[in-house]
BALO-943900 format. One record per atom (N, C-alpha, C): residue in three letters; x, y, z. Coordinates in pm, whole numbers, plus 50000, padded with zeros to 5 digits. Layout:
BEGIN
alaXYZ...
//
This chain:
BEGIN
unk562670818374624unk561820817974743unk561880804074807unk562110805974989unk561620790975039unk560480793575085unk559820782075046unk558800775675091unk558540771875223unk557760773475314unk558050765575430unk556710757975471unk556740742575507unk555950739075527unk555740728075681unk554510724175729unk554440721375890unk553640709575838unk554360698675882unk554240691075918unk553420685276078unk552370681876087unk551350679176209unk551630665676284unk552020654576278unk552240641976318unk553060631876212unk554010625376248unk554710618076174unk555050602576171unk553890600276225unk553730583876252unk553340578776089unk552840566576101unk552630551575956unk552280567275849unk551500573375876unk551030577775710unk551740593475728unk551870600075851unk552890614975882unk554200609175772unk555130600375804unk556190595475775unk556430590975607unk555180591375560unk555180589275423unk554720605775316unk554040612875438unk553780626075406unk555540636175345unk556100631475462unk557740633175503unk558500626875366unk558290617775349unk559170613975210unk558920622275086unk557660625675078unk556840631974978unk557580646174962unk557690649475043unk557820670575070unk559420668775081unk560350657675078unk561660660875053unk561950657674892unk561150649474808unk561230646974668unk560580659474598unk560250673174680unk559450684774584unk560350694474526unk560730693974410unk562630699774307unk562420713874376unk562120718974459unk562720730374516unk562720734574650unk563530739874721unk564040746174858unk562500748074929unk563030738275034unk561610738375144unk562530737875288unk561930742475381unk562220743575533unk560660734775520unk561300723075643unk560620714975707unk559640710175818unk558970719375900unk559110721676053unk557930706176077unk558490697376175unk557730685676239unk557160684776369unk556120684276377unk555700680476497unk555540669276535unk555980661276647unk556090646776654unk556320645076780unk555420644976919unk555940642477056unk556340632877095unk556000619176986unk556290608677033unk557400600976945unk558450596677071unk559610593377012unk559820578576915unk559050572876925unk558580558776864unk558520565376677unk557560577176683unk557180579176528unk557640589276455unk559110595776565unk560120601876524unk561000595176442unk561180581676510unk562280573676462unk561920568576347unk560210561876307unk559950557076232unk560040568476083unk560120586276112unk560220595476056unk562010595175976unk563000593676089unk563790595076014unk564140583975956unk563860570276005unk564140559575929unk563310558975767unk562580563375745unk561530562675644unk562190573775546unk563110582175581unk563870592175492unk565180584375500unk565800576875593unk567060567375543unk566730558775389unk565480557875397unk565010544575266unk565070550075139unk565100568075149unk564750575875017unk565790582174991unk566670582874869unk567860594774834unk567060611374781unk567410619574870unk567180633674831unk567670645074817unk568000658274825unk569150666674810unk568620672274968unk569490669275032unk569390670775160unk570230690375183unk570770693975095unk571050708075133unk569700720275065unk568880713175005unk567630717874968unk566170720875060unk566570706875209unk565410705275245unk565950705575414unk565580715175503unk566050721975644unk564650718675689unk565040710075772unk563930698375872unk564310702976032unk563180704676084unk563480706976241unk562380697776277unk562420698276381unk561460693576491unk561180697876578unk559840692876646unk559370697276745unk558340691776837unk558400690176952unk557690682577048unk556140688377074unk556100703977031unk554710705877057unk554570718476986unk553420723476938unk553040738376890unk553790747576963unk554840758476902unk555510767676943unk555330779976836unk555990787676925unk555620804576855unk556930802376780unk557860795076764unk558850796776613unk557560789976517unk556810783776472unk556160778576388unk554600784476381unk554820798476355unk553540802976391unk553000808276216unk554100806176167unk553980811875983unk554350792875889unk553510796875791unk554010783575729unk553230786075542unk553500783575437unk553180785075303unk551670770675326unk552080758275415unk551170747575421unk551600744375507unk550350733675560unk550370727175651unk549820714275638unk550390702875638unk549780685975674unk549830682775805unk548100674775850unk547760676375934unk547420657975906unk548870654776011unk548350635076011unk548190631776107unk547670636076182unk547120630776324unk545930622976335unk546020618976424unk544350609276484unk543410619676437unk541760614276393unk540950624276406unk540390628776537unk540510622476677unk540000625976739unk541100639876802unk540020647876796unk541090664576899unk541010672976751unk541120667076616unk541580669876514unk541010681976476unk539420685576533unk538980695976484unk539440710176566unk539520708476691unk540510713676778unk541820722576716unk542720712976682unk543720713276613unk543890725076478unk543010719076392unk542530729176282unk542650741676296unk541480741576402unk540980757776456unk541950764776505unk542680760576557unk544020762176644unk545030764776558unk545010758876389unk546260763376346unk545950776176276unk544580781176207unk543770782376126unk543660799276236unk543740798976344unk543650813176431unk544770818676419unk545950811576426unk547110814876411unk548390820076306unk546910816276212unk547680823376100unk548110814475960unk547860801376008unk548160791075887unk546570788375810unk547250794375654unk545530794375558unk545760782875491unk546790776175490unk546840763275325unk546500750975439unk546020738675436unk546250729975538unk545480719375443unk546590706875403unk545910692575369unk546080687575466unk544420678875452unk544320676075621unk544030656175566unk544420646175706unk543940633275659unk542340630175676unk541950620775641unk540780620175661unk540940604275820unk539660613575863unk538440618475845unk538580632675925unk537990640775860unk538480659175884unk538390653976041unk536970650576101unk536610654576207unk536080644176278unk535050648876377unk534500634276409unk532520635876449unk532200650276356unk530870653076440unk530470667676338unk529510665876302unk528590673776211unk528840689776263unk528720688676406unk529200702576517unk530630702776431unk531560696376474unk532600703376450unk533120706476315unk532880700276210unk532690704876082unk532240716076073unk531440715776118unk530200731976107unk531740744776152unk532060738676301unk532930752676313unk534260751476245unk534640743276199unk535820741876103unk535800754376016unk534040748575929unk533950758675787unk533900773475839unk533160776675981unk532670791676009unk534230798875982unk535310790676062unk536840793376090unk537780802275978unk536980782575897unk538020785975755unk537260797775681unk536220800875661unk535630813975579unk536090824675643unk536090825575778unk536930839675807unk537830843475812unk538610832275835unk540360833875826unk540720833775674unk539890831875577unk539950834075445unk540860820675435unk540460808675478unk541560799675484unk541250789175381unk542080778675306unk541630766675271unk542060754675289unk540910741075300unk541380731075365unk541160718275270unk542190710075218unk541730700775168unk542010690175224unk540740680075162unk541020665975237unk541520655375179unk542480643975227unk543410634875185unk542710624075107unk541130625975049unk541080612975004unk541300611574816unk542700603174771unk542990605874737unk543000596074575unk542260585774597unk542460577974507unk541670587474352unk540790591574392unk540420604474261unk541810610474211unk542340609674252unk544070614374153unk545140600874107unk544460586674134unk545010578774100unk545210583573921unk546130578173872unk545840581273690unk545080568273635unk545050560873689unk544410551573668unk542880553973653unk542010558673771unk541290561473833unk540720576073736unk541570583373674unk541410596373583unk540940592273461unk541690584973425unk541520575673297unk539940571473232unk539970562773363unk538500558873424unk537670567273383unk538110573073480unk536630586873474unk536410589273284unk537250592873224unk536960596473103unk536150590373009unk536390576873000unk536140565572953unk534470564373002unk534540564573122unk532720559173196unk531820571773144unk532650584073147unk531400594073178unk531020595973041unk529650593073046unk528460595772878unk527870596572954unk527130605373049unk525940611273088unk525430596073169unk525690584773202unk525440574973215unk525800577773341unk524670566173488unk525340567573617unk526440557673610unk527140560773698unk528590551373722unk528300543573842unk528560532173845unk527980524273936unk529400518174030unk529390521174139unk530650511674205unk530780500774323unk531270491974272unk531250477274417unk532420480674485unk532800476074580unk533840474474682unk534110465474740unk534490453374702unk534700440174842unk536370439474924unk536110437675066unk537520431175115unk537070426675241unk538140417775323unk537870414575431unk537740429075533unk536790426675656unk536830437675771unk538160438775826unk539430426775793unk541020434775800unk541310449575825unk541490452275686unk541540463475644unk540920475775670unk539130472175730unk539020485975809unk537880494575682unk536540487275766unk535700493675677unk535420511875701unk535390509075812unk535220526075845unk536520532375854unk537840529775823unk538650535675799unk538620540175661unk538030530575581unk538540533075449unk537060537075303unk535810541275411unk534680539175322unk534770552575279unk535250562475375unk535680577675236unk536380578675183unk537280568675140unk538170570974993unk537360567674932unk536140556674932unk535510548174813unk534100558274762unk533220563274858unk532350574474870unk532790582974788unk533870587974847unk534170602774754unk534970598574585unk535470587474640unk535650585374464unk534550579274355unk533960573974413unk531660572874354unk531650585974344unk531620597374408unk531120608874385unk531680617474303unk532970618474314unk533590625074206unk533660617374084unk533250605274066unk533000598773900unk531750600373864unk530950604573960unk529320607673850unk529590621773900unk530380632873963unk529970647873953unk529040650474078unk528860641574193unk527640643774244unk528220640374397unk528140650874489unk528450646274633unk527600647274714unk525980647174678unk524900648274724unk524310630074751unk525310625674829unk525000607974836unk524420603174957unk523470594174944unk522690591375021unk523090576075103unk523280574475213unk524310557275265unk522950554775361unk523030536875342unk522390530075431unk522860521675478unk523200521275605unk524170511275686unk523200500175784unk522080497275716unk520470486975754unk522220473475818unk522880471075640unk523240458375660unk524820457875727unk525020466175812unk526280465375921unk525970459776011unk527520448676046unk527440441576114unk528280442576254unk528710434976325unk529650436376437unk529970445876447unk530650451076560unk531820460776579unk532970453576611unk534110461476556unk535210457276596unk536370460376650unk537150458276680unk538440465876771unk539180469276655unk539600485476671unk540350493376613unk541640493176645unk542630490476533unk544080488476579unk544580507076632unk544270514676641unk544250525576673unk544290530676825unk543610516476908unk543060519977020unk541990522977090unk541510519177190unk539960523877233unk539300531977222unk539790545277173unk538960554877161unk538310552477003unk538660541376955unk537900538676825unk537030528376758unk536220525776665unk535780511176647unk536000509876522unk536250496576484unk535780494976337unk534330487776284unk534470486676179unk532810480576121unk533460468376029unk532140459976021unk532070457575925unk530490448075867unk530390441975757unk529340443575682unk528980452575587unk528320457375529unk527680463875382unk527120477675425unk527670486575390unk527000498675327unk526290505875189unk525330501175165unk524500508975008unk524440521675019unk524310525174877unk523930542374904unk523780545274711unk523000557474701unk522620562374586unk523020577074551unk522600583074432unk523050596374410unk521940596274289unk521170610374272unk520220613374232unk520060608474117unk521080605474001unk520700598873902unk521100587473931unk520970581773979unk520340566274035unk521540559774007unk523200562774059unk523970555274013unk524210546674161unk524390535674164unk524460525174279unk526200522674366unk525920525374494unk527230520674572unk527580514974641unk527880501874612unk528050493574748unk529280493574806unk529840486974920unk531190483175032unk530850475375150unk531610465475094unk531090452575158unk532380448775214unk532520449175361unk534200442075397unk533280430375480unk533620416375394unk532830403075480unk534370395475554unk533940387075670unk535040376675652unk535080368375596unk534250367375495unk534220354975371unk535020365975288unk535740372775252unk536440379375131unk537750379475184unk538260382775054unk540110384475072unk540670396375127unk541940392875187unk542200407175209unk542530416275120unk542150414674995unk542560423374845unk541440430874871unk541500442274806unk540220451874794unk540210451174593unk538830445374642unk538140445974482unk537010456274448unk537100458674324unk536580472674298unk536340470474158unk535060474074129unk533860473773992unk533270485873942unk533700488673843unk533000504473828unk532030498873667unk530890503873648unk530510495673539unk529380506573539unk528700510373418unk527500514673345unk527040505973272unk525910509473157unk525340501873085unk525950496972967unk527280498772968unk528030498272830unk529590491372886unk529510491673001unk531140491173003unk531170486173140unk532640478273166unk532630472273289unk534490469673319unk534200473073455unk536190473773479unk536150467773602unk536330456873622unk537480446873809unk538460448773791unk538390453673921unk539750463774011unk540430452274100unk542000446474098unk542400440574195unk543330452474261unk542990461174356unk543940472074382unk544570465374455unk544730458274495unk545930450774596unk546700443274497unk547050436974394unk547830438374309unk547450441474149unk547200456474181unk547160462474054unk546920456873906unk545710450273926unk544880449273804unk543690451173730unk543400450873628unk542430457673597unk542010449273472unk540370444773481unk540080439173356unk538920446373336unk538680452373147unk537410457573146unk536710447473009unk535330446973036unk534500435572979unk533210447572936unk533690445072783unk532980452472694unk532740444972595unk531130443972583unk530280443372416unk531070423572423unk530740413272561unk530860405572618unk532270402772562unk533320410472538unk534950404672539unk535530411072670unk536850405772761unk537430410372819unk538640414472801unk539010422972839unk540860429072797unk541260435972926unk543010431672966unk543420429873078unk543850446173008unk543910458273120unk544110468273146unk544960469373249unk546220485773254unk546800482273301unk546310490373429unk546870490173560unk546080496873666unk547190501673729unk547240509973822unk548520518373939unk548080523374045unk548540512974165unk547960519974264unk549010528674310unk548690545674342unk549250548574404unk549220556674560unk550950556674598unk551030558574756unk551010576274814unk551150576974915unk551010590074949unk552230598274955unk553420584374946unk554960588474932unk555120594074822unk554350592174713unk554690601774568unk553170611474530unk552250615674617unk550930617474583unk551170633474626unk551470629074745unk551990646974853unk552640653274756unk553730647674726unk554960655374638unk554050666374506unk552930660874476unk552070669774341unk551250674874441unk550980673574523unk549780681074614unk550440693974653unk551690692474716unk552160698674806unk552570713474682unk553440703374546unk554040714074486unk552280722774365unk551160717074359unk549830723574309unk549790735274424unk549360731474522unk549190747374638unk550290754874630unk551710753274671unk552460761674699unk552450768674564unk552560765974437unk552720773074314unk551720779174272unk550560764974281unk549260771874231unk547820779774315unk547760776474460unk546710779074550unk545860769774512unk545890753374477unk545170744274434unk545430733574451unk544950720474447unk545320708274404unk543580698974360unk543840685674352unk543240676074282unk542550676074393unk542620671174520unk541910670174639unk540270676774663unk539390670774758unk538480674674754unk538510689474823unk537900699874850unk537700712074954unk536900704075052unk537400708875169unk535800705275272unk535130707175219unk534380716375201unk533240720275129unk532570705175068unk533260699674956unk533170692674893unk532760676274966unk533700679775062unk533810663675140unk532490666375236unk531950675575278unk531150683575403unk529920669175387unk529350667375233unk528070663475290unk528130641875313unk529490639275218unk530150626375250unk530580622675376unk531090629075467unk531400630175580unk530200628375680unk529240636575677unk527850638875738unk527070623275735unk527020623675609unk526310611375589unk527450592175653unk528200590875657unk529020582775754unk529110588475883unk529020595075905unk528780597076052unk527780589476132unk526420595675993unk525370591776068unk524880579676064unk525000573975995unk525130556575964unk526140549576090unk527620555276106unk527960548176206unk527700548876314unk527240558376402unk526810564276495unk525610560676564unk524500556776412unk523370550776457unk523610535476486unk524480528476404unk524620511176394unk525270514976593unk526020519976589unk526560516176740unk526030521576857unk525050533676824unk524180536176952unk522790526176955unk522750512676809unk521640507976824unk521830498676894unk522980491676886unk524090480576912unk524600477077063unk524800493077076unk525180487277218unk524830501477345unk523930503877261unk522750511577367unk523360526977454unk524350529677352unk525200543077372unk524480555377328unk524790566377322unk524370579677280unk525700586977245unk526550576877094unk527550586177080unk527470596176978unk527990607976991unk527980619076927unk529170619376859unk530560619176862unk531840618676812unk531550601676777unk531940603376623unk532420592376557unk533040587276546unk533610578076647unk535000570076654unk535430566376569unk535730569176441unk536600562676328unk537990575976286unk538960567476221unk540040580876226unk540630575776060
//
């Protein structure tokens, strides 16, 4: 059997999706959507960098949604979030049920809402890209922390990097290490806004977000311009304690007051897809969260950013400019 899978946008993180789904050991048809010729090129150059069995893997393209691409086994969906929920609905009527989607699904509590009405009737399922919960590193982790104990997690880096780009990988991986996606965020201590390398239709943040989960495990994310551009990361209970240099992959844990250097792996989406892609097509599954799952993490950043910038600068926005 081939597989066939659709590809949604193929720009910085589409293009690494693309490396992923030609390293999967069996016969796939490719179909791309990519109108813009800039992140076409960056598409096939980014498969010049990788050796693969190229009579295994039948790649087309395409400038816009067409009725040849109206069937597909999956679908990755790397586009901007804004339109994104649009999009969904749109593939999701048409007949496509598998779809890993990037984050952030959407951009508005509304459109989430009609995402899920969509996906329950079309009998469809959607998972979302945040993905460091499948780090093995990060698995490991989990095993080690969980004794019924809350898991507690820090986050520091400079606002570089993109606090509201990057505060639902850290959210949902707090949540999936204590079991609990019922999390509560307070964005009191956000600061500035900032220009999104993305373009105007977006902002970034930065300053501190707190937040809790019913057994009282603690979460902070702090992007200051007093910090590095490394992202540091602390996961610690009452017994045990691990610093995270994920920007070069290290890891020290400080137990019963000794420390011991651990080893850590960050990994990319160029080898992450490749197990995602081949869990659904074989299994109807992967590691990834369900909407469902991501539904009430999502909700809650919304509303935190939404409020800091309609307090800020005296707007009434409803769509959450972050992607």
């Amino acid at each position: 059997m081939v597989y066939r899978v659709l590809l949604v946008g193929c720009g910085n993180v589409g293009s690494r999706h693309l490396q992923a789904l030609v390293k999967v050991p069996f016969p796939l048809n490719i179909d791309i959507i990519e109108p813009n010729p800039s992140s076409k090129k960056l598409g096939l150059l980014r498969l010049e960098e990788i050796s693969y069995n190229k009579k295994t893997k039948i790649i087309s393209w395409y400038n816009d949604y067409t009725s040849k691409i109206l069937h597909s086994d999956l679908v990755i969906v790397a586009t901007l979030s804004k339109n994104r929920a649009n999009l969904l609905i749109k593939l999701m009527r048409n007949g496509h049920k598998r779809i890993l989607s990037e984050k952030f699904l959407c951009q508005s509590k509304n459109q989430y809402d009609k995402i899920i009405k969509i996906c329950k009737t079309k009998k469809a399922k959607i998972w979302v890209n945040t993905n460091p919960r499948c780090f093995n590193s990060y698995v490991k982790l989990k095993k080690i922390l969980s004794n019924n104990e809350p898991i507690n997690l820090t986050v520091n880096s400079n606002p570089k990097l993109g606090l509201g780009t990057n505060i639902i990988h850290y959210v949902d991986l707090f949540s999936w290490m204590n079991d609990d996606y019922d999390v509560t965020l307070d964005g009191t201590f956000l600061n500035k806004l900032l220009q999104n390398k993305r373009g105007k239709d977006f902002v970034e943040f930065s300053g501190t977000v707190v937040g809790h989960l019913k057994n009282n495990a603690i979460f902070v994310i702090s992007f200051q311009e007093c910090y590095s551009n490394n992202v540091f990361i602390k996961f610690s209970n009452t017994s045990d304690e691990f610093c995270i240099d994920e920007t070069n992959q290290k890891m020290i844990r400080i137990k019963n007051f000794k420390s011991t250097l651990e080893k850590f792996s960050f990994e990319h989406a160029s080898s992450l897809t490749k197990t995602f892609t081949m869990d659904i097509l074989k299994n109807d599954c992967c590691k990834l969260p369900t909407i469902i799952e991501s539904y009430s993490l999502h909700l809650e950043i919304f509303r935190i950013f939404n409020h800091h910038i309609n307090s800020n600068s005296k707007k009434n926005v409803k769509l959450c400019p972050i992607t």
